[in-house]
C-alpha positions in Angstrom: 175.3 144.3 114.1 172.3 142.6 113.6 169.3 143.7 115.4 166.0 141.7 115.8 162.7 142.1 117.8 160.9 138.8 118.7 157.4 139.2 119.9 155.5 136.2 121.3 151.7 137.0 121.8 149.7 134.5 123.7 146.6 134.5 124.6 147.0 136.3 128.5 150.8 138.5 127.7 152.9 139.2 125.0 156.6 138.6 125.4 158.8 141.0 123.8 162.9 139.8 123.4 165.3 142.6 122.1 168.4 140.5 119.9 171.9 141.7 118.7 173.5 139.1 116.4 171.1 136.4 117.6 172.2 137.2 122.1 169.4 138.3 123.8 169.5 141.9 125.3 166.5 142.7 126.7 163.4 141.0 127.2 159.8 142.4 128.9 156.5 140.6 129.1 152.8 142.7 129.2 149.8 141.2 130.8 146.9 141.2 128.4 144.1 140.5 130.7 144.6 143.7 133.2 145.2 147.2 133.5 149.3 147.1 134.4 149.7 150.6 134.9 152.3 151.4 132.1 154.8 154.0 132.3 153.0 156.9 130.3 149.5 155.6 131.2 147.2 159.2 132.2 144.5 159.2 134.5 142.4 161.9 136.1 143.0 161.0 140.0 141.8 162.6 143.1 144.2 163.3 146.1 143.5 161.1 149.5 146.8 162.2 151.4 148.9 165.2 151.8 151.8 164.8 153.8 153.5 167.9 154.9 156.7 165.7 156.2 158.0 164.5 152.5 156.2 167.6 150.8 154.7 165.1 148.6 150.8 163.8 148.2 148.9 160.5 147.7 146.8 160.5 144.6 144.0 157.4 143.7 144.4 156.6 140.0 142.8 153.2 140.6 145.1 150.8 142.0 145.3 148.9 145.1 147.8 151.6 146.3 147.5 155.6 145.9 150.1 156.4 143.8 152.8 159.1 144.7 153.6 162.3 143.7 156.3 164.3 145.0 156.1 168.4 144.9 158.6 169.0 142.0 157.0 166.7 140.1 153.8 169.1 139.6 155.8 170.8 137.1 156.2 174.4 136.7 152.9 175.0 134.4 150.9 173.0 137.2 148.4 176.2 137.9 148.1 177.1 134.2 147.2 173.4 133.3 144.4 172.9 136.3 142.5 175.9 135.3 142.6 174.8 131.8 141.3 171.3 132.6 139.1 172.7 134.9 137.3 174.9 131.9 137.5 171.9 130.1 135.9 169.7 132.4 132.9 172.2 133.7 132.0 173.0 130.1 132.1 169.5 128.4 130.7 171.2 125.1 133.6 172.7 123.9 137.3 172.3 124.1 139.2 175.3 125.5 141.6 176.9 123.4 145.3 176.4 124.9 146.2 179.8 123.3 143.1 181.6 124.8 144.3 180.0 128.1 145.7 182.9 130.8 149.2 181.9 132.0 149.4 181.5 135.8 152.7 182.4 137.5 155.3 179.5 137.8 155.6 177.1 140.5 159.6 177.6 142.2 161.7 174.8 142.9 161.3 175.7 146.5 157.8 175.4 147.9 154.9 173.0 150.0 152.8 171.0 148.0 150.3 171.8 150.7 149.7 174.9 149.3 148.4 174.2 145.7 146.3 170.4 146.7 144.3 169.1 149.7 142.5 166.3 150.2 139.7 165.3 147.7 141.0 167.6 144.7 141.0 165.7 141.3 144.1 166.5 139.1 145.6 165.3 136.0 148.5 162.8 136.4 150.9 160.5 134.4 152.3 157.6 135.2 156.5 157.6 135.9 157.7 154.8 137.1 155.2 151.5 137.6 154.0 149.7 140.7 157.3 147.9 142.0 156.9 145.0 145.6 154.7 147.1 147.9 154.6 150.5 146.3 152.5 151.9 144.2 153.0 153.8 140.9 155.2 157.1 140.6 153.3 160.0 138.9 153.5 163.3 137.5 151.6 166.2 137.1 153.8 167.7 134.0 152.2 165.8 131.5 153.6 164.6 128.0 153.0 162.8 125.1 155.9 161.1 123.9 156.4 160.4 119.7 159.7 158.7 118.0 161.1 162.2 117.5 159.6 164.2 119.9 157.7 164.8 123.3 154.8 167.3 123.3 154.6 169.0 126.7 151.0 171.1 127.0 151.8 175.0 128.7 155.6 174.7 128.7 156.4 177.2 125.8 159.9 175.7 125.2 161.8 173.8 122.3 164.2 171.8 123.9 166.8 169.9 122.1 168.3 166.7 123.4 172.4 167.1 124.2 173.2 163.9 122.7 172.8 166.4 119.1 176.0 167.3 119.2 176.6 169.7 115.9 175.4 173.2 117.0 173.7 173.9 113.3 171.7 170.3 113.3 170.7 171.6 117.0 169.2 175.0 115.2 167.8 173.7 112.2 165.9 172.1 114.3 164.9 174.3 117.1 163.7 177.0 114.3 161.7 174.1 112.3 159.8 173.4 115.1 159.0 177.0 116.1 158.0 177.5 113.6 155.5 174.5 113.5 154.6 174.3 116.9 150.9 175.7 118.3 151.3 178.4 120.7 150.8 176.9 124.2 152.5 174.0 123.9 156.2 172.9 124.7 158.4 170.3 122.7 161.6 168.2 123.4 163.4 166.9 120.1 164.6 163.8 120.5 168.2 162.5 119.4 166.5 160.8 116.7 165.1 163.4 115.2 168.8 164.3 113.6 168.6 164.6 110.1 165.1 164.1 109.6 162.9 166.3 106.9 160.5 169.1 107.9 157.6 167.0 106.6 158.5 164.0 108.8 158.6 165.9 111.8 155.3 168.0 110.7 153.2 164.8 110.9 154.3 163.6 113.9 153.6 166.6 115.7 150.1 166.6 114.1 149.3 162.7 115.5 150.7 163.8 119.0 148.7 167.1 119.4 145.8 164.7 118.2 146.6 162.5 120.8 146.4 165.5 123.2 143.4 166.4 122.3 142.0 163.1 122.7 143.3 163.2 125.9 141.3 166.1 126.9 137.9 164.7 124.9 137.7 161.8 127.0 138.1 164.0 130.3 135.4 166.0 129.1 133.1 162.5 128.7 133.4 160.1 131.0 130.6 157.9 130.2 132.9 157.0 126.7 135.5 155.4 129.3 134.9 151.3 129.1 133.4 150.2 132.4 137.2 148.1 132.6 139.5 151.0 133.4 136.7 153.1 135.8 136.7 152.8 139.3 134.5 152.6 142.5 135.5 156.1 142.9 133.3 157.4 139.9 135.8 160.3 138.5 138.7 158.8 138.8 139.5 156.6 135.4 142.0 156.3 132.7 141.8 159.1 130.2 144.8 158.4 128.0 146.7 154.7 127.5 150.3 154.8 126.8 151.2 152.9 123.2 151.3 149.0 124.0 154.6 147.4 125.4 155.5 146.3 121.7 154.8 149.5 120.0 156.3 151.3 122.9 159.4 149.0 122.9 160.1 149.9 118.8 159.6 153.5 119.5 162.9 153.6 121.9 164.7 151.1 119.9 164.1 150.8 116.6 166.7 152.2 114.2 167.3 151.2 110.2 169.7 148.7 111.4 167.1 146.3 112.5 167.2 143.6 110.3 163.6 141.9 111.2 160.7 142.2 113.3 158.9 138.6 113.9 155.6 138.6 115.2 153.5 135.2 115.8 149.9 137.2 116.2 148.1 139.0 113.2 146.4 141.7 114.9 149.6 142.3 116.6 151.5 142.0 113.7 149.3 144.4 111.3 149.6 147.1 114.4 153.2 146.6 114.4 153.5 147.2 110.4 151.1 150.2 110.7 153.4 152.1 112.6 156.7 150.9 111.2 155.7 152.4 108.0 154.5 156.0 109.7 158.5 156.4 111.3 160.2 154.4 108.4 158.6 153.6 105.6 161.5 151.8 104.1 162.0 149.8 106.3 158.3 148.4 106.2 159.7 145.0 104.9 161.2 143.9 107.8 158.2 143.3 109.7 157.5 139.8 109.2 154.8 137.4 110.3 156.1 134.2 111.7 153.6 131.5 111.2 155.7 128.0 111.5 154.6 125.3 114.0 157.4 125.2 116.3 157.2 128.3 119.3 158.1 131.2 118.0 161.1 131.3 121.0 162.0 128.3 120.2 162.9 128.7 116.7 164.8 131.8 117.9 166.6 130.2 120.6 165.0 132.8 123.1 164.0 130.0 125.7 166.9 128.4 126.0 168.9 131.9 126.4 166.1 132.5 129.2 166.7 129.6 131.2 170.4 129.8 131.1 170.6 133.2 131.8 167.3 134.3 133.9 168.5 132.1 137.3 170.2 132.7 140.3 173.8 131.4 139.3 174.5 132.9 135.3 177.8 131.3 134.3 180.1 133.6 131.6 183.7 132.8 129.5 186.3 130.5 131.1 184.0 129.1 133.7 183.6 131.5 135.6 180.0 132.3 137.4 177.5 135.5 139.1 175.5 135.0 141.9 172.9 137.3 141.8 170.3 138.2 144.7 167.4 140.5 145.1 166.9 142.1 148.3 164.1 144.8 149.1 167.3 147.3 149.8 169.4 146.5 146.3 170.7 144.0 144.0 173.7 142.4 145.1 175.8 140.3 142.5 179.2 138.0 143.7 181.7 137.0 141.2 183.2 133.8 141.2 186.1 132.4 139.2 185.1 128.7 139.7 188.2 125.9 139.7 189.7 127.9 136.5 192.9 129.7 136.4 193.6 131.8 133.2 197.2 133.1 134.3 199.5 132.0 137.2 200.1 135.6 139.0 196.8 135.8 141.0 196.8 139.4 140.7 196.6 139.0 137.0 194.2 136.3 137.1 192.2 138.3 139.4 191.9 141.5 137.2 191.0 139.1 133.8 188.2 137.4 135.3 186.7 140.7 136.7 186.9 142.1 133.1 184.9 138.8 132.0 182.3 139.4 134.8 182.1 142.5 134.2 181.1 142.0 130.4 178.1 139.7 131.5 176.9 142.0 134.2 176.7 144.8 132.3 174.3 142.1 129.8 172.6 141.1 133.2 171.6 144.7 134.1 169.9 145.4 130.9 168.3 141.8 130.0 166.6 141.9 133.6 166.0 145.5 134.2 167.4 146.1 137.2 167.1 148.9 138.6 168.0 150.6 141.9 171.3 150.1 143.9 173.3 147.4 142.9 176.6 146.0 144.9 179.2 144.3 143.1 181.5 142.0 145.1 184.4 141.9 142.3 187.4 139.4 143.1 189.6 141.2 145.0 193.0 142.7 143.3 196.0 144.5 145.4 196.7 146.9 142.1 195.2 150.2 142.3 196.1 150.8 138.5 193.9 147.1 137.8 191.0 148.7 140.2 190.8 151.9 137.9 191.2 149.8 134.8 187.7 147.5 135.8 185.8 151.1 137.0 187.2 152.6 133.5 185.7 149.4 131.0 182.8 149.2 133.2 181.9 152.0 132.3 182.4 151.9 129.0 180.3 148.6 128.8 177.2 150.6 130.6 177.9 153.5 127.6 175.3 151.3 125.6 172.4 151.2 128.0 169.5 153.5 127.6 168.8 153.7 131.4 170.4 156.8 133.6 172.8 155.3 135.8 176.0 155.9 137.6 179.0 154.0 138.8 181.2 154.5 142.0 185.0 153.3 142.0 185.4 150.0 143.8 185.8 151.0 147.3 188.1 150.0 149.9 186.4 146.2 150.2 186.4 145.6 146.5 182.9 146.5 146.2 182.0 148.3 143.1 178.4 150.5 143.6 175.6 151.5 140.5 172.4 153.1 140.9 170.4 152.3 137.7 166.8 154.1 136.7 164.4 152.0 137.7 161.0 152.6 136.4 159.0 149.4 136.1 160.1 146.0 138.2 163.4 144.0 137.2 162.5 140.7 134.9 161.8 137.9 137.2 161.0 134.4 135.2 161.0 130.9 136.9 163.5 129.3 134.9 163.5 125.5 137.1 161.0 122.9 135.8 158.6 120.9 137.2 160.2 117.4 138.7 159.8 115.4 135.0 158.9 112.2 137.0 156.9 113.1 139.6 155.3 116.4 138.2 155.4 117.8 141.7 153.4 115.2 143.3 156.0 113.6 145.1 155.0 110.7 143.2 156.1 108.8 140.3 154.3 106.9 137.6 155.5 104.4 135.1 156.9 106.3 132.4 156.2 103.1 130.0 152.8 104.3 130.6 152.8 108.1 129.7 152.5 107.9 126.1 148.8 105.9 126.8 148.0 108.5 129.3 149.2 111.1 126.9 146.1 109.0 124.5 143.4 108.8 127.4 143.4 112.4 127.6 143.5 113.1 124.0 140.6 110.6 123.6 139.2 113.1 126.3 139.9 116.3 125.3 138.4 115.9 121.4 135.2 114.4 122.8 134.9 117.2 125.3 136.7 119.9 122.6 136.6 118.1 119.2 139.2 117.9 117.0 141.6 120.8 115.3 143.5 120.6 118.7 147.0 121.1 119.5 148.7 119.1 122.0 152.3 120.8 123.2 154.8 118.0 124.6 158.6 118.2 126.1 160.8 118.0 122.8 162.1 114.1 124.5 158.4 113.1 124.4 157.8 114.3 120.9 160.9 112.8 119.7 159.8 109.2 121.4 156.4 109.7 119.8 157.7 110.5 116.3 159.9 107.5 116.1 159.7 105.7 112.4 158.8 107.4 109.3 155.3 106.7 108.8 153.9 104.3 111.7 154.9 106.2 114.8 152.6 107.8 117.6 152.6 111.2 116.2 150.7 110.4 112.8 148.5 107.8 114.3 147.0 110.1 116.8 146.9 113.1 114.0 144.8 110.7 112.0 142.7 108.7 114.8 141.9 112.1 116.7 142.4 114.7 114.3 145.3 116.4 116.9 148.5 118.4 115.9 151.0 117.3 117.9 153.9 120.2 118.6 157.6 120.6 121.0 157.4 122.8 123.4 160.6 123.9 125.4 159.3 125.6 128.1 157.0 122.7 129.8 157.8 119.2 131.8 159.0 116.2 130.5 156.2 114.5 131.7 153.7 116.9 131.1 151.2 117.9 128.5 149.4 121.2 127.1 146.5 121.5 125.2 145.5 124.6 123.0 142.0 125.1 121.1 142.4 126.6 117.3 142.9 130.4 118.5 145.8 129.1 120.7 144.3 129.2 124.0 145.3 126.8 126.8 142.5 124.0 127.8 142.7 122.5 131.5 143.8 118.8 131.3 142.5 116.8 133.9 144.0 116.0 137.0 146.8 113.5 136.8 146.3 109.4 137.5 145.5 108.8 141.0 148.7 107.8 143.1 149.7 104.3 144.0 147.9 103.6 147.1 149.8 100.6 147.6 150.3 99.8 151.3 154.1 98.6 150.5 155.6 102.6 151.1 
């Protein structure tokens, strides 16, 4: 299978899209311009709530919303780690030894939160599961720092080995490597990756994550080193520690030496990306590529066209068959729909085939969008209990694949099939509709024989106002028209009147226009012609 990451960096997000023999499978986009809260993301936070009733508190980590932590989630080393961040924090001249640290007694599964925070303590937390509609971000107070191979876990004193490690002597080869490797005070979980890999690999990963730790606890220690972006009104409560970017984040849980190529249309983005390809695999450091061609780097990988047609409200599968999908604030509910087409003549059989089909592209929906939460599936409805058990038995092996925890009921009674999926950041939402290409949303239109000498006035503009070097972005039909004839077509002569690259751009209206300066940013046009005030409506 061929595997292939696709990252897009613009100027205000970078778009990741996850590819298996040229489908997309997963696609996430990162605001650049704002802290987003990542999954991982540590910040020293002060409680404002503790509610007795859900045994849970209400920390401020610097969003709009106090975050939420729930009792177990303080994690059974909770005392042990406050008084060690508390030495830490009180005596900002040295950092205190975890070894030299005394061990508190264990929190119990069973107990009130009420009884280890109140209102106006700071704490430690980390970031579970991001800011979703109207509710803030789900933290933890068992912090980790997650590697390739591994996760470090300060004060847990265990070596944990994931189950998916099947052979028992892989499982203590491993267990004794890193006992042998790891500083006393700290806990580690191996990863299912880490099968097979050499001590020396797995040595200097651990170094770079106990480094990370320790940076961690540096910039608690100093908070006049935090940038004045991720402080906040309440003076001690910041961002101490910021979880690897989306793209680098995104390789970490995916990569494996099958990839075949990672494109990447930014350099900075593209020389981080190479950096850390060649600390987990160094031999497979060649497949990090930089894309640099003219056309979007989407377009050329057919991305934006597999957005649009499978992003919407209606995604059609094989044999013409279609899902309606809808979000709701209680769950996602998806309909199946076998159209006009008929692939047997029994209906029963017909029934159970199409459901199969379905059930192939919603098990692709689930992961491309991230959906998480309670999703209802309204499946065609079939008589045959054996065809009911057959769909419940392929659906799950279709979900076998997806790296989010979930689980999947039998169809009940009304043909309704029910999954709960882990949900930790919000499901994918794009606009995938188009602005009206004649009107442009005005409600008006203008004489398209006049665009392309609009399309002029404004470059005429835009290099007086910018100068020249620009790029202007235009809807594939429009370049096409203004690329007519080999040499004497409207393409070349505005490239040579007005020094102006002209691109295709997928994404925009047919009537519409974008202009970038020579690092790629987007300039404002100006507003569009004045509409026909003719008194003849």
């Amino acid at each position: 299978m061929k595997s292939e990451l696709i990252v897009d960096v613009q100027p205000t997000e970078i778009a990741i899209a996850f590819t298996e023999d040229g489908r997309l499978q997963e696609i996430s986009r990162e605001k650049r311009d704002e802290d987003s809260y990542a999954v991982g993301n540590i910040y020293y936070g002060r409680v404002k709530k503790v509610m007795p009733a859900l045994n849970a508190a209400f920390v401020d980590v610097g969003y709009e919303r106090e975050a939420f932590l729930h009792y177990p989630d303080l994690g059974e080393s909770f005392l042990t780690l406050r008084d060690y961040l508390t030495q830490a924090v009180s005596n900002r001249k040295r950092m205190p030894l975890m070894e030299q640290t005394e061990r508190k007694s264990e929190l119990g599964k069973e107990g009130r939160i009420g009884d280890y925070l109140k209102i106006g303590d700071m704490l430690l937390v980390q970031v579970t599961k991001e800011p979703i509609n109207t509710k803030g971000p789900r933290v933890t107070a068992e912090i980790n720092i997650a590697g390739r191979n591994m996760v470090l876990i300060p004060f847990a004193d265990k070596v944990m080995v994931s189950q998916k490690i099947h052979r028992e002597s892989e499982r203590k080869r491993l267990t004794q490597l890193l006992r042998a490797i790891l500083p006393a005070g700290f806990g580690i979980i191996i990863r299912t990756v880490a099968e097979g890999k050499r001590s020396q690999e797995l040595d200097n990963e651990l170094k770079i994550l106990l480094q990370r730790w320790e940076d961690t606890v540096h910039v608690l220690q100093h908070p006049e080193q935090v940038s004045a972006q991720k402080k906040n009104k309440d003076a001690d409560v910041r961002l101490v520690s910021e979880e690897l970017g989306r793209t680098i984040g995104t390789i970490r849980d995916v990569f494996t030496p099958e990839f075949t190529a990672i494109q990447v249309n930014d350099r900075q983005i593209y020389n981080e990306v190479l950096q850390y390809v060649r600390l987990i695999a160094p031999e497979c450091a060649d497949i990090v590529r930089f894309y640099d061609k003219e056309q979007p780097i989407f377009d050329h990988y057919d991305i934006t066209r597999q957005i649009k047609t499978g992003l919407g409200r209606i995604v059609g599968f094989k044999n013409g068959g279609y899902l309606t999908m809808d979000k709701t604030e209680a769950l996602f509910s998806i309909d199946v729909n076998s159209g006009s087409r008929k692939l047997f003549d029994d209906q029963e059989e017909n029934a159970f085939q199409f459901n199969k089909l379905a059930a192939e592209e919603i098990a692709h929906q689930l992961r491309l969008r991230d959906i998480g939460g309670i999703i209802i599936i309204d499946f065609i409805d079939m008589d045959s209990k054996d065809n009911q058990q057959a769909l419940y038995d392929y659906m799950r092996e279709l979900m076998k694949h997806d790296r989010a925890r979930h689980n999947i009921l039998p169809l009940s009674k009304f043909g309704l099939m029910q999954i709960t999926r882990q949900r930790v950041r919000p499901a994918v939402e794009m606009n995938v509709t188009e602005v009206c290409p004649t009107c442009l949303g005005k409600g008006r239109v203008q004489p398209t024989l006049l665009f392309t000498d609009t399309v002029e006035n404004e470059i005429a503009r835009m290099t007086a106002r910018y100068g020249k070097r620009l790029r202007l972005e235009l809807h594939p039909y429009v370049y096409a028209y203004a690329s007519r004839g080999l040499i004497n077509n409207l393409r070349r002569r505005w490239q040579w009147q007005y020094g102006v690259q002209v691109r295709e751009n997928q994404s925009i209206g047919m009537l519409e226009m974008r202009f970038r300066d020579g690092k790629g940013n987007v300039l404002p046009v100006s507003e569009e012609p004045e509409k026909n005030t003719d008194s003849k409506e």
